[in-house]
C-alpha positions in Angstrom: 17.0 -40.2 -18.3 15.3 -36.9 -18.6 12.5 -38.1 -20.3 12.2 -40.7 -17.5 12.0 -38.0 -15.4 9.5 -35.5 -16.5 7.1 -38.8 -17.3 7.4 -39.6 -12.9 7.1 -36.1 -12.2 3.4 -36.1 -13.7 2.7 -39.8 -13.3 4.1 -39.2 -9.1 2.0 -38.4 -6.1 1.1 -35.5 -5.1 3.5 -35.0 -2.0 6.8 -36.8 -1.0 7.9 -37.9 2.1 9.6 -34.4 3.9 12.5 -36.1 5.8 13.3 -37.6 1.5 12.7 -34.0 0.4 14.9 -32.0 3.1 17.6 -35.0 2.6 17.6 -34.1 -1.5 17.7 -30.4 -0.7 20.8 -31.0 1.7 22.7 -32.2 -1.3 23.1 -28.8 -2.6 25.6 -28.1 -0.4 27.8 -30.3 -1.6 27.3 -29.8 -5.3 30.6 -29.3 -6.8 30.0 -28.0 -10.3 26.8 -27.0 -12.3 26.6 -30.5 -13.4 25.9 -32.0 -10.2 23.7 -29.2 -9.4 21.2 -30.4 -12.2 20.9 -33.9 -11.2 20.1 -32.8 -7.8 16.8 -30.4 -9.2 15.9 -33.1 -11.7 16.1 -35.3 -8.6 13.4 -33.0 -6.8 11.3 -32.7 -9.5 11.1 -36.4 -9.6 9.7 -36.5 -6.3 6.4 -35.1 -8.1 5.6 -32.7 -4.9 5.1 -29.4 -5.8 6.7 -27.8 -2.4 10.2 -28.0 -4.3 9.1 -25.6 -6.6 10.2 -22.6 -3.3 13.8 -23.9 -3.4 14.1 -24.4 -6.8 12.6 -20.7 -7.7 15.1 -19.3 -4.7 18.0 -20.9 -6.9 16.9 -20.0 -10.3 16.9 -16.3 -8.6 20.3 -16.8 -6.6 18.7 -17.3 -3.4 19.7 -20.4 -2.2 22.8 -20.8 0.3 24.2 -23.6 2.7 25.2 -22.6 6.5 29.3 -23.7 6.4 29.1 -24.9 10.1 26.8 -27.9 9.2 25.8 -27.3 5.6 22.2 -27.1 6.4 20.5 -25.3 3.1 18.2 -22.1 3.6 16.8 -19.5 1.4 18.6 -16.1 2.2 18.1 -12.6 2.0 21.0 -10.7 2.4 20.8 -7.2 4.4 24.3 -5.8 5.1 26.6 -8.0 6.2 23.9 -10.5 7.4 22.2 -13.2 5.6 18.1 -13.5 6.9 17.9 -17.4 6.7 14.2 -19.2 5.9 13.4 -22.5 5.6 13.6 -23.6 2.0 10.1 -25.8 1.9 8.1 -23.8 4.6 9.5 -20.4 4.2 9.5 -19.8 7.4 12.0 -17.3 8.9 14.8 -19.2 10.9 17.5 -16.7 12.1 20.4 -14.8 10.4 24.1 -15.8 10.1 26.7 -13.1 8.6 27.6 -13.4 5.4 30.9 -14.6 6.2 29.2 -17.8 7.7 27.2 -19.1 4.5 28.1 -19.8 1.0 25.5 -19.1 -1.7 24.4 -22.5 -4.3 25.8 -20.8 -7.6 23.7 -21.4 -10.9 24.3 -19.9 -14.7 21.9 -19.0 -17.1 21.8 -22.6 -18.7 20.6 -24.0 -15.1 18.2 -21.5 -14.5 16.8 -22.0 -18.1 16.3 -26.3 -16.7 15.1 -25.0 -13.5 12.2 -23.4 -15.3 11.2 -25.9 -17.7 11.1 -28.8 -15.0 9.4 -26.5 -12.6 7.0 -26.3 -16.0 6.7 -30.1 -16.1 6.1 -30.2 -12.3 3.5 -27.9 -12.0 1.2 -30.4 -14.9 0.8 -32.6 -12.3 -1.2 -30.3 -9.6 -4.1 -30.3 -8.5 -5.3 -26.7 -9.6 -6.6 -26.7 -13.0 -5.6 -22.9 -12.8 -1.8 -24.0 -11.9 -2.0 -26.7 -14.7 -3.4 -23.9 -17.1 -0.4 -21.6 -16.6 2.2 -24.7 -16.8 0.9 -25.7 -20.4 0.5 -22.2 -21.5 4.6 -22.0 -20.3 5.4 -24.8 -22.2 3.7 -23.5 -25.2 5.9 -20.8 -24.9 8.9 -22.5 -24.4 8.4 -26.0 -26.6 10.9 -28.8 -25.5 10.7 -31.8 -27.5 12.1 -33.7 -24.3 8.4 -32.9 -22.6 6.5 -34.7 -25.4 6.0 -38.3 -23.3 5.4 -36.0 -19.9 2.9 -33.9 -21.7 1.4 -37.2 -23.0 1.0 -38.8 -19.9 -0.6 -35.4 -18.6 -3.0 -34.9 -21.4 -4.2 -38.9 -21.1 -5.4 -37.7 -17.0 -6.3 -34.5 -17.6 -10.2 -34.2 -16.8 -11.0 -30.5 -17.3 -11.8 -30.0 -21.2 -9.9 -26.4 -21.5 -6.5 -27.6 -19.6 -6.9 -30.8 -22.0 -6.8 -28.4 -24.9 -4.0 -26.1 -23.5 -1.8 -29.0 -23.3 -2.6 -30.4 -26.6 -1.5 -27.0 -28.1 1.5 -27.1 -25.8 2.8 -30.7 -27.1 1.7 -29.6 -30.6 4.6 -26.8 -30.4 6.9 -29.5 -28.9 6.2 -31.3 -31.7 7.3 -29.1 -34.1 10.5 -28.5 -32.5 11.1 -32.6 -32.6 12.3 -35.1 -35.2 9.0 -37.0 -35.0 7.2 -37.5 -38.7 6.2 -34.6 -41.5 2.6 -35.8 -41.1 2.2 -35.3 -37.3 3.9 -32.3 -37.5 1.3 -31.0 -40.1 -1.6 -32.0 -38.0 0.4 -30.2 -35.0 0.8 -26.9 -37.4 -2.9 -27.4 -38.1 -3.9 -27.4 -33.9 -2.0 -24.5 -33.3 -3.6 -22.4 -35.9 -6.8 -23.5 -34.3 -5.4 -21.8 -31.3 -6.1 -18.7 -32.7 -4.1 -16.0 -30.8 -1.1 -13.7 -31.4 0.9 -16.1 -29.6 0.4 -18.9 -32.0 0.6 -16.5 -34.6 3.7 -15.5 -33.3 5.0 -19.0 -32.8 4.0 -20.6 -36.4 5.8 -17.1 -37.9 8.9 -18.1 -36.7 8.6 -21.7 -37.4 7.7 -21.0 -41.2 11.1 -18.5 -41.3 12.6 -21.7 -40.7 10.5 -24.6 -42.4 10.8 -26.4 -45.7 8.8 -27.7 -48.5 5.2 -29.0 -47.6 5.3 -27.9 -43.8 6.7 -24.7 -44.8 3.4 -23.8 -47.2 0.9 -25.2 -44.3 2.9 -22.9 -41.9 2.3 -19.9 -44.3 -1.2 -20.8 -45.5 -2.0 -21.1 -41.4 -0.3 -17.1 -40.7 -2.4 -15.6 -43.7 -5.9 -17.4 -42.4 -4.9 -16.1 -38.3 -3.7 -13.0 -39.8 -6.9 -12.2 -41.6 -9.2 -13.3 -38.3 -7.1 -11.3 -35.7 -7.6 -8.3 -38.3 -11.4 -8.9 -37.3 -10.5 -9.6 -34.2 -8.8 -6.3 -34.0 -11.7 -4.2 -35.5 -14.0 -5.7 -32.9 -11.9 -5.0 -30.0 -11.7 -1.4 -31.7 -15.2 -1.1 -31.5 -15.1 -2.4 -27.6 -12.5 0.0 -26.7 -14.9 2.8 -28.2 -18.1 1.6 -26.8 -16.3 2.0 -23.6 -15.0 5.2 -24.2 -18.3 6.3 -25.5 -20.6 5.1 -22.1 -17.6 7.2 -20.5 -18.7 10.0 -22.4 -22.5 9.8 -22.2 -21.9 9.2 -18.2 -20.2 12.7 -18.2 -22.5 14.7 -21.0 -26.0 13.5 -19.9 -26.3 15.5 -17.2 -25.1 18.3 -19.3 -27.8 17.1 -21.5 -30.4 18.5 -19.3 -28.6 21.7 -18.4 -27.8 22.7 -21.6 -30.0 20.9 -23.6 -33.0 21.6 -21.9 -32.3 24.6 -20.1 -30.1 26.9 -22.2 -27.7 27.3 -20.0 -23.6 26.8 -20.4 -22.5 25.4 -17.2 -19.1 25.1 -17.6 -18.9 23.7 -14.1 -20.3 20.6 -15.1 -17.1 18.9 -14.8 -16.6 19.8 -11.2 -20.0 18.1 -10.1 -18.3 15.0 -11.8 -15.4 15.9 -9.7 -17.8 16.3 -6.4 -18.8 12.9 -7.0 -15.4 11.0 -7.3 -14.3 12.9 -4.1 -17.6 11.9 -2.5 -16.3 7.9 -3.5 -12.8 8.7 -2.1 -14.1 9.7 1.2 -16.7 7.2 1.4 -14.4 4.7 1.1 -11.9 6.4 3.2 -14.5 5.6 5.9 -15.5 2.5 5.1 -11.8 1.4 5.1 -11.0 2.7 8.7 -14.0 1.7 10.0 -15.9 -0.5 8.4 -13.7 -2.6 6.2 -15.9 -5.5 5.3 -17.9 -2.8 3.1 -15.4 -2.4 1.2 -17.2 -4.3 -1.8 -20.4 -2.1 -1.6 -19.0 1.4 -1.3 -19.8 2.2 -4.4 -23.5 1.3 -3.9 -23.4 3.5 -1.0 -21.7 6.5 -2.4 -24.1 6.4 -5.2 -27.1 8.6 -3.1 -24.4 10.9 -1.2 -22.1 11.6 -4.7 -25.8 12.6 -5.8 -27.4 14.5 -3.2 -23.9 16.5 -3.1 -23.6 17.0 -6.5 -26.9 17.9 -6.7 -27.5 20.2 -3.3 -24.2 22.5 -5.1 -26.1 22.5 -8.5 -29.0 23.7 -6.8 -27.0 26.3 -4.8 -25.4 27.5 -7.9 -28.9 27.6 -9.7 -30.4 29.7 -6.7 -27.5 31.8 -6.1 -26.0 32.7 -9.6 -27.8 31.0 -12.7 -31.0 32.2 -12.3 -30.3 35.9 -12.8 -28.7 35.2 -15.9 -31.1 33.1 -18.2 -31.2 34.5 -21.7 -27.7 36.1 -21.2 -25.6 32.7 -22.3 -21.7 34.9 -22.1 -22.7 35.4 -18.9 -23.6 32.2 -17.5 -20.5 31.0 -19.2 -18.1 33.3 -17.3 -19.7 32.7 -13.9 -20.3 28.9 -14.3 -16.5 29.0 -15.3 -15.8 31.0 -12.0 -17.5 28.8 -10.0 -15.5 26.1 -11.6 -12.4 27.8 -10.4 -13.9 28.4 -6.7 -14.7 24.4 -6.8 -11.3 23.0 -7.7 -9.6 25.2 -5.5 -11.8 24.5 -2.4 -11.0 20.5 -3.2 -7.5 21.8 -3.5 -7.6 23.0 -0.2 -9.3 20.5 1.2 -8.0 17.1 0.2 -4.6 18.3 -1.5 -3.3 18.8 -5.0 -2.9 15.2 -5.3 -4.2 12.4 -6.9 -6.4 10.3 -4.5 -6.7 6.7 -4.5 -10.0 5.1 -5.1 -9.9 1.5 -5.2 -12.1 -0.9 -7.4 -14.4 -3.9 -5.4 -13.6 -7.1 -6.3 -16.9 -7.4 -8.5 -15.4 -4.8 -11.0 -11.9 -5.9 -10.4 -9.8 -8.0 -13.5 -10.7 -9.2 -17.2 -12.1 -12.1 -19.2 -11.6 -13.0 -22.5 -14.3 -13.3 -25.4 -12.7 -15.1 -28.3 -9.7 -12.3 -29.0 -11.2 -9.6 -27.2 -9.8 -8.2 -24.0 -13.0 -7.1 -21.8 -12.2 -5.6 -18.1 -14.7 -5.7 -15.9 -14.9 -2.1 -14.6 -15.3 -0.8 -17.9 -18.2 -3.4 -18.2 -19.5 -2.1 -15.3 -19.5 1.5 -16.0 -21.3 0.6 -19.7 -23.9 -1.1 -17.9 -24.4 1.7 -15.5 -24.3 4.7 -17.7 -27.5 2.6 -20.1 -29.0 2.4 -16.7 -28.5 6.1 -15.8 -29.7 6.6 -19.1 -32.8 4.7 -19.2 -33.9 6.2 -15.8 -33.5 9.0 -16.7 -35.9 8.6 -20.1 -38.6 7.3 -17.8 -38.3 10.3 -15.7 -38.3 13.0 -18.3 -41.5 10.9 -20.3 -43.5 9.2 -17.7 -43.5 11.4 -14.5 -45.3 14.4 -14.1 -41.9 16.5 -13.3 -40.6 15.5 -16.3 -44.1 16.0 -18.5 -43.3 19.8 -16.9 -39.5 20.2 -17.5 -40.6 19.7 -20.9 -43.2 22.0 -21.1 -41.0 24.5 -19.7 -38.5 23.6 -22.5 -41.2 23.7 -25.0 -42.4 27.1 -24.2 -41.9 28.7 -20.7 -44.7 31.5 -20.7 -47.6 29.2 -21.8 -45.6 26.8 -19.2 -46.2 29.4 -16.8 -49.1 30.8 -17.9 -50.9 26.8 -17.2 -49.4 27.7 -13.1 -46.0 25.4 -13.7 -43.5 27.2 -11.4 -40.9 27.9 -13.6 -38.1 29.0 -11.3 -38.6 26.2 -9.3 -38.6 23.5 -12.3 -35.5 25.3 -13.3 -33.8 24.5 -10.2 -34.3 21.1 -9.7 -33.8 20.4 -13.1 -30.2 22.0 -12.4 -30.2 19.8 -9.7 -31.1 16.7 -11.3 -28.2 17.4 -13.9 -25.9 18.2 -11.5 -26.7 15.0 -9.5 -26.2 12.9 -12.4 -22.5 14.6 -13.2 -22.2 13.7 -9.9 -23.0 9.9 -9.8 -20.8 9.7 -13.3 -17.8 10.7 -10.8 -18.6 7.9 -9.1 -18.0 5.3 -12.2 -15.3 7.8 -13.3 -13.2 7.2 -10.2 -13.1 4.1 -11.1 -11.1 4.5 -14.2 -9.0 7.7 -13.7 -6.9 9.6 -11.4 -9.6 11.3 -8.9 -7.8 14.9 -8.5 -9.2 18.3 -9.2 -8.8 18.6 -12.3 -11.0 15.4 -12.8 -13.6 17.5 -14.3 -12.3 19.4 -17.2 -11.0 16.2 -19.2 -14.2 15.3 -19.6 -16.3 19.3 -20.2 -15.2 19.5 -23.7 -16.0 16.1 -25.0 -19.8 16.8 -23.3 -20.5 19.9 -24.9 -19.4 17.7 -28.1 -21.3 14.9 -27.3 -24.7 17.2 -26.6 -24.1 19.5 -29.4 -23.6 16.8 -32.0 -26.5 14.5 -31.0 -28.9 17.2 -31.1 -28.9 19.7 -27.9 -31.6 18.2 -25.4 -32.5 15.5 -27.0 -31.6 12.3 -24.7 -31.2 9.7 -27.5 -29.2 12.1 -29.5 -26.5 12.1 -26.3 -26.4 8.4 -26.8 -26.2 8.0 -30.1 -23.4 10.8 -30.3 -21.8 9.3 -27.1 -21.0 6.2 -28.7 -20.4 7.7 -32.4 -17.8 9.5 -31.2 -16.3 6.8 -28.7 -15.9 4.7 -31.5 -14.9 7.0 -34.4 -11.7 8.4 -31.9 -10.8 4.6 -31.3 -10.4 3.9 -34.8 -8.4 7.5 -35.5 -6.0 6.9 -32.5 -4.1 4.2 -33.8 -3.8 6.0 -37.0 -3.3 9.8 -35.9 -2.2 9.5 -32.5 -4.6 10.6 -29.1 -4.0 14.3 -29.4 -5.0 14.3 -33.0 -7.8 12.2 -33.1 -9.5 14.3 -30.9 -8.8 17.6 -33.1 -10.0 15.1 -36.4 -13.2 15.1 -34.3 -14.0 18.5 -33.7 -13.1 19.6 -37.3 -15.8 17.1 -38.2 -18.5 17.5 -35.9 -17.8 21.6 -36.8 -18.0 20.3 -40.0 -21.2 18.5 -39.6 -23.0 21.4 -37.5 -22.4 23.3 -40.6 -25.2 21.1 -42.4 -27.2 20.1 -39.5 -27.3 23.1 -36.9 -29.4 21.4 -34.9 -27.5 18.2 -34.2 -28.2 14.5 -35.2 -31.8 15.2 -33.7 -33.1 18.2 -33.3 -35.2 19.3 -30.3 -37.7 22.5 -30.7 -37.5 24.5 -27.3 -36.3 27.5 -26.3 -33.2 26.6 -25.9 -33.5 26.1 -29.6 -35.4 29.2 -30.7 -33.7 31.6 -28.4 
């Protein structure tokens, strides 16, 4: 009879008739054991419409009553001593009756476990692919050897090639849970190991605990060949994770790359110009969501120029007002960079609150997709993208324009600089400002990754100085080749040493490896350099 069943529910239409439906439903008020219960779900699940699935998920979760006075059935809330009453195919809200006045459907665990396999069953036959995807992948996870024919019948319609294969892999683990012959259950072992993942590796694990003879070898010759590819699998995602981490990092050191690198100077409010920039994001989009909220999806785009020309506009106050009275005195840059880093936070402080802000993410850089075994999210594509992009432009502005052809004249040596009529205090400035400007657009990707607060800033001013120090101090490919080396080399210590001491493994090394190489990965002759 069940099988019977679960075959209708995917060969049915669509929809049933809603008078049939409502008149099914109505039976669970008079129900008198668990027993009876059942017949009456498998008897909506054979309708084949997919609007039973709201009643039968309101019982599974205890939801489900029938008003005494005329045993009409409703989903119920209960608030108090009242009951809110909704109607159990539309949902819609239709009164209240107190407690007293309604008596809820009970179920036990053994009811709720048929509920959700036949809802399982019932959901192959829509007409989402997406909603099929998600019933097979359920009844992978929970193989029932009484779902082989329905599954059959499913897999024989099914026109969308990845749903096709979903189910196959779904009656394959039904199969194995069946009396049906060693031989098909080999080619089934043999179909899930195709599958690939952790969950088939999970699933033929247990199955070879309990397997004998022939199927218990193919079981434990398929574990050792997924175990060996998700170990590459594994590495690769590894090497993702810290590719991400590492166009992170290059996002937050290159403009440090330019004010240290090429100008000598330890600005150890660099991280507060990233900060600027995220709160620049947060209030653009503050704006955008009182006022203009079908922008939402290019806010980024437009806080872009303003987390910029803020950023930058500061930097170039700061380089007017404070660094440029201090060049060749690097202790004292330090201590008033790290002043006006204080001065910074606590004017955000007082300004927007000690609190994290929200920034959201648009739906272009919003969820995942899967490559093979590895997990990519798009906002962390996003931001790699970007920060190669920031990267690039920059290059081309530092080698092809005539600004940059004289910020690295300057760097190369400032009194015949000067000496050819370069203005070197104001090629200074805006090269501040151009750093500072970039910190600030990286606050803009950062937001989109971590807690916007004021303390944004100084997670990231250590791992700069690291990144520009290792790959060779001013030197632009050096901050992207030590970017990335050390994104990758802390993913693959984390899962070994922990967070905390991954990141002091990294420091002893790179102090270890400025030992031999001064200079960095690539060194850069200026005056930074000589001085």
């Amino acid at each position: 009879m069940t099988i019977i069943l679960l075959i209708f529910a995917v060969a049915a239409p669509a929809s049933a008739d809603e008078a049939g439906l409502r008149a099914i439903i109505a039976k669970f008020a008079t129900t008198k054991n668990f027993q009876a219960t059942e017949q009456v779900v498998r008897e909506l699940v054979a309708t084949g419409d997919t609007s039973v699935e709201r009643p039968l998920l309101a019982l599974a979760d205890g939801n489900l009553y029938f008003r005494k006075s005329d045993s009409g059935v409703f989903i119920g809330s209960e608030t108090g001593q009242v009951v809110n009453l909704a109607d159990p195919l539309t949902g819609e809200a239709v009164g209240e009756e107190a407690k007293a006045a309604v008596t809820k459907v009970r179920v036990n665990n053994s009811l709720r476990r048929t509920i959700r396999d036949v809802l399982g069953t019932l959901t192959l036959g829509s007409d989402d692919p997406a909603v099929r995807l998600a019933a097979a992948e359920t009844m992978f996870g929970n193989p029932d050897p009484d779902a082989i024919p329905a599954l059959d019948a499913a897999i024989e319609k099914e026109a969308v090639a990845s749903v096709r294969a979903k189910l196959q892999q779904a009656r394959a683990a039904a199969v194995l849970q069946s009396d049906l012959p060693e031989a098909e259950k080999l080619a089934a072992i043999d179909l899930i190991a195709a599958r690939g993942d952790r969950a088939a590796l999970s699933f033929l694990t247990g199955y070879e605990a309990r397997a004998e003879g022939p199927l218990k070898e193919a079981a434990a010759d398929a574990v050792t060949k997924m175990n060996a590819s998700l170990a590459i699998w594994a590495a690769a995602q590894n090497v993702w994770y810290g590719l991400s981490l590492g166009s992170v990092l290059l996002l937050a050191a290159i403009g440090l790359a330019i004010t240290f690198g090429v100008m000598g100077v330890i600005n150890m409010a660099h991280g507060e110009m990233v900060m600027l920039g995220a709160y620049t994001t947060f209030v653009v989009q503050n704006v955008i969501r009182t006022s203009f909220p079908g922008l939402f999806d290019w806010s980024l785009a437009i806080a872009l120029p303003l987390a910029f020309i803020v950023a930058g506009g500061v930097g170039l106050a700061i380089e007017r007002g404070i660094i440029r009275f201090l060049y060749g005195r690097p202790l004292e840059t330090l201590l008033a960079t790290w002043g006006v880093s204080l001065i910074l936070q606590q004017t955000v402080r007082t300004i927007f609150g000690p609190t994290n802000k929200e920034v959201g993410n648009p739906s272009w850089m919003s969820g995942a997709f899967q490559l093979g075994e590895l997990s990519i999210t798009w906002n962390r594509l996003w931001i790699m993208v970007f920060a190669l992009a920031v990267f690039f432009l920059l290059l081309f502005v530092m080698k092809r324009t005539p600004w940059g052809l004289q910020m690295r004249a300057v760097t190369a040596n400032r009194r015949m600089a000067a000496s050819m009529g370069i203005r070197t205090p104001w090629v200074d400035a805006l090269t501040f400002a151009l750093g500072s400007g970039i910190a600030g657009i990286a606050g803009v990707a950062l937001s989109q990754i971590d807690n916007v607060s004021p303390n944004l800033g100084q997670g990231y001013i250590i791992d700069s100085f690291m990144v520009v120090v290792f790959g060779g101090v001013g030197n632009l490919w050096g901050t992207l080749v030590g970017a990335f080396s050390l994104g990758v080399l802390n993913k693959f210590l984390e899962p070994y040493v922990g967070a905390v001491l991954g990141k002091i493994l990294v420091l002893v090394l790179i102090i270890l490896f400025i030992q031999k190489r001064p200079r960095g990965l690539f060194a850069l002759k200026g005056r930074a350099v000589e001085a």
